[in-house]
C-alpha positions, 0 to 999 in steps of 0.5 A, a space after each residue: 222654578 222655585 226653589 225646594 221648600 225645605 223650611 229653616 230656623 229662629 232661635 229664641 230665648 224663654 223667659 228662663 234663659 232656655 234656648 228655644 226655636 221657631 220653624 218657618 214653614 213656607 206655605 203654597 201661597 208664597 206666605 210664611 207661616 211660624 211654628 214652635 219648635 217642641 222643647 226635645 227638638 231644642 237640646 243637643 243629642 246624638 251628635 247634633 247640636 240643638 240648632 241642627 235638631 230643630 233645623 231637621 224638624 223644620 224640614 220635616 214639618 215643611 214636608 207635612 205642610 207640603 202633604 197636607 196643607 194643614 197650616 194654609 187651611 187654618 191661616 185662611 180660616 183666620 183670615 176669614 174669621 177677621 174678614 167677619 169680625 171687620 164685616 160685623 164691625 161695620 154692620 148696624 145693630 150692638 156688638 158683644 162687646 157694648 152689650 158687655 159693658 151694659 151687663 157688667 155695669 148691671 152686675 156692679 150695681 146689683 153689688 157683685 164685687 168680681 165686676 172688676 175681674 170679669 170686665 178682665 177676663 172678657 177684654 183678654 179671652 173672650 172679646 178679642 174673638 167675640 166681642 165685634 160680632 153682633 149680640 143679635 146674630 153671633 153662634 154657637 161656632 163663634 163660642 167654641 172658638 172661644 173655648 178653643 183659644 182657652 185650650 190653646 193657651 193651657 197648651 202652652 208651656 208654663 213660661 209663656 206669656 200667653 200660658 193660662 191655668 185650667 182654673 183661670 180658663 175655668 172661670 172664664 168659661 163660667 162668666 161665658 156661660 152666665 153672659 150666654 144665660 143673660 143674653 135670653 133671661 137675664 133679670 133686666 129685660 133690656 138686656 134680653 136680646 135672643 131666643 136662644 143661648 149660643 153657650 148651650 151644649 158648648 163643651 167647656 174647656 179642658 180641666 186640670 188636676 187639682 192640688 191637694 188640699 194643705 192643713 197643719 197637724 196638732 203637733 204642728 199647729 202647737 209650734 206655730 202658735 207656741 214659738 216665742 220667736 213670732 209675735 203674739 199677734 200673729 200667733 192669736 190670728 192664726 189660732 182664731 183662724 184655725 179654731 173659728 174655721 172662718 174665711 180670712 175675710 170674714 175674720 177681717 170683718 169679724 166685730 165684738 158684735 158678732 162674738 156672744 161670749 154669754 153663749 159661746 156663740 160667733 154669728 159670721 155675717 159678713 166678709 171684707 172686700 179685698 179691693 175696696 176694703 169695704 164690707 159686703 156679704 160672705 162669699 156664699 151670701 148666707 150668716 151662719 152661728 159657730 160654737 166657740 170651741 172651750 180651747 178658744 174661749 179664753 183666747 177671745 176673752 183676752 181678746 175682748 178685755 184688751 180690744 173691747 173698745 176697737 169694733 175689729 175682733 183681730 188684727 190682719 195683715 194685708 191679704 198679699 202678704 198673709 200667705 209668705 208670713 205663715 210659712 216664714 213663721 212656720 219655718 221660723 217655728 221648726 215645721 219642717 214637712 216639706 209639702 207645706 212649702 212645695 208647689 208643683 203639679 200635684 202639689 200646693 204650698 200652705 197658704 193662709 185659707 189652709 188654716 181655716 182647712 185646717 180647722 175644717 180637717 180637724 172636725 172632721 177627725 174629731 168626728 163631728 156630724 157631717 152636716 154640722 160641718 156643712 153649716 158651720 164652714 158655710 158650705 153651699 154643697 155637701 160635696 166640699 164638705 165631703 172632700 175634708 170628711 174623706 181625707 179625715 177618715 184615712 188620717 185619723 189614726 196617729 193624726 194627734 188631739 185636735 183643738 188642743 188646749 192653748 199656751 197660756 201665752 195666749 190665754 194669759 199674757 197682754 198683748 201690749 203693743 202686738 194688735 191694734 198699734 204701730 210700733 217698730 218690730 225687728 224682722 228676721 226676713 224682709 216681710 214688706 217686700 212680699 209681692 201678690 203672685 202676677 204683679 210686679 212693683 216697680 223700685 219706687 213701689 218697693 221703696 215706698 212699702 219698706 219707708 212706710 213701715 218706719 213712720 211712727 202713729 201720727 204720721 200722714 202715713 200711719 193716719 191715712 192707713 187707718 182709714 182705709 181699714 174701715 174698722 178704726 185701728 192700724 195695721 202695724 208693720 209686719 215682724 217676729 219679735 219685738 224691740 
């Protein structure tokens, strides 16, 4: 006779040095089966240490299983679930997964430019259970799998390594639902291979709250671009940013072509590619002309006597480190609200794209008519616009003047070196060691970021960095003051 079932215990440690446990359960065919031990099941209490805790959820979790059986049924749909995988694996006719190549490869050559990252999201989330059944024959089961697995994973703690964000499990239920679409009307006929849509009436994947939206206050905006300490080309990209409220791609692809300084006119046309760095379309695929507002006016003036002979309205620095340098600069400049350098579950540090909120806020304090708003941010639907217009209506007592009138050192003072050159400027924070969120840089990456701020105009380095900007100027390294 076999021994009692009682289930027993595996420590772990997460990713933040917190002590973690495994239950093994032991399931009626003879099979062990791991199950993750609830985080208040891990920490002394009562008397008992944190092992002896867990050890008495084991057990109670193997008397479930011994009840119910729970975890045998779902290790046996499992094994199932393979068993048709392999099935369709060896069965003629093309898999999700080849019909994934051929319909991404369209999606590239039609100029999609997020190919790339749904090639990604489809290898991690969605072929890894879809992807070896047949294209012909796979259900609507199949899909809500799936979704399922998504769900999982936003289940999991935020320091797991399998841990997805509602917003990326969102947007890998928008690429199923197109796949879906495309599989019965997509436009190139060889890619229609069903009568019907296995994604249609699939519930899509639980969805998150979202944190609030950041912008500056005048008086905010004020020190930011009147703080002496933060160089000036720095200081007149954030101004342009707020007062154009332009997407920073389409600032980077921002030309003296665009800019009718006659009729105080900027015609947006067009974004940068963040990966290629080549220009393609704004994101919504629409142009759009913006009023200069009178405060910018002389800003881009300036901009234009100095710049006239560069294409590039305004110098930007590299998209992963835009974020960290506005909140160094303002930290730098004496903004001391709290939430702009908070992220949490409600909450959202300032970034970058928050300057062109900010702008967007500020119109809509300033009063101006809803629909202009729409047009000038370049919103496909009303419904984005009305989230700034609602948090304007319950700001705009007390929220100060918008588009205040500009420093003079923006106006007035030569940029010299500060656009469009290399020079050494003196960092008061390690500027080049900014890391893009989710990659990390090996030492040598690191190192080679650090030496190639220090190579003067001429070098390889300097010549091969102008290249790849596409509009002909340097980008400088990254600083507060100069020499």
């Amino acid at each position: 006779m076999s021994p009692p079932r009682k289930g027993c215990v595996e420590p772990r440690r997460r990713a933040n040095g917190a002590l973690s446990f495994l239950a093994r359960i032991r399931l009626a065919d003879g099979s062990r089966e791991r199950v993750k031990v609830p985080p208040s099941y891990c920490t002394p209490a009562g008397g008992s240490t944190a092992r002896e805790r867990a050890e008495l959820y084991a057990e109670a979790r193997q008397e479930r299983e011994n009840e119910t059986g729970e975890l045998l049924a779902k290790r046996k749909e499992r094994l199932a679930d393979k068993a048709k995988q392999h099935e369709a694996l060896m069965a003629p006719g093309e898999t999700v997964a080849k019909w994934c190549d051929r319909w991404l490869a369209d999606r590239k050559e039609r100029g999609i430019h997020t190919v790339d990252h749904d090639r990604g999201r489809l290898r991690k989330h969605v072929l890894p259970i879809v992807g070896r059944l047949d294209v012909r024959t796979f259900t609507r089961a199949d899909v809500e799998r799936v979704v399922e697995a998504l769900d999982q994973k936003m289940r999991l703690d935020e320091d797991d390594e399998h841990h997805l964000s509602w917003k990326t499990a969102s947007n890998v239920w928008v690429l199923v639902s197109k796949m879906g679409k495309d599989l019965v009307n997509a436009k190139r006929r060889d890619l229609r291979v069903r009568e019907d849509n296995p994604a249609e009436r699939v519930h899509a994947p639980e969805r998150g709250s979202r944190p609030a939206k950041q912008y500056l206050y005048p008086s905010e905006f004020e020190l930011l671009v009147g703080c002496k300490g933060i160089d000036l080309a720095f200081r007149t990209l954030y101004a342009v940013a707020v007062y154009t409220y332009a997407r920073s791609n389409e600032l980077a692809a921002l030309t003296w072509e665009d800019v009718d300084l006659a009729h105080n006119v900027i015609h947006i046309t067009k974004s940068v590619d963040r990966a290629t760095h080549k220009v393609k379309s704004t994101k919504t695929g629409t142009t759009r002309r913006i009023p200069v507002e009178p405060a910018l006016r002389p800003v881009l003036s300036r901009l234009h006597q100095e710049r006239g002979s560069k294409p590039a309205v305004v110098w930007m620095p590299d998209h992963e480190d835009r974020a960290i340098l506005l909140r160094k600069h303002l930290e730098l400049a004496g903004v001391k609200r709290a939430e702009l350098f908070t992220s949490d579950a409600q909450r959202k540090h300032i970034t970058f794209h928050d300057l062109r909120a900010t702008g967007i806020t500020w119109a809509a304090v300033r009063g101006d008519d809803p629909l202009r708003i729409k047009q000038r941010a370049g919103h496909l639907g009303f419904a984005t616009t009305e989230i700034y217009i609602r948090e304007a209506e319950n700001l705009r007592d007390g929220f100060g003047a918008v588009f205040p009138a500009l420093t003079p050192l923006l106006t007035e003072a030569p940029l010299g070196h500060g656009l469009g050159q290399m020079v050494h400027l003196h960092a008061d924070f390690p500027g080049l060691m900014v890391e893009q969120r989710g990659i990390e840089h090996s030492d040598n990456v690191r190192a080679k970021r650090r030496g190639s701020s220090r190579n003067l105009p001429g070098s390889d380095d300097a010549r091969r960095r102008q290249a790849t900007r596409g509009f002909g100027f340097v980008q400088p390294p990254f600083g507060i003051s100069s020499r």
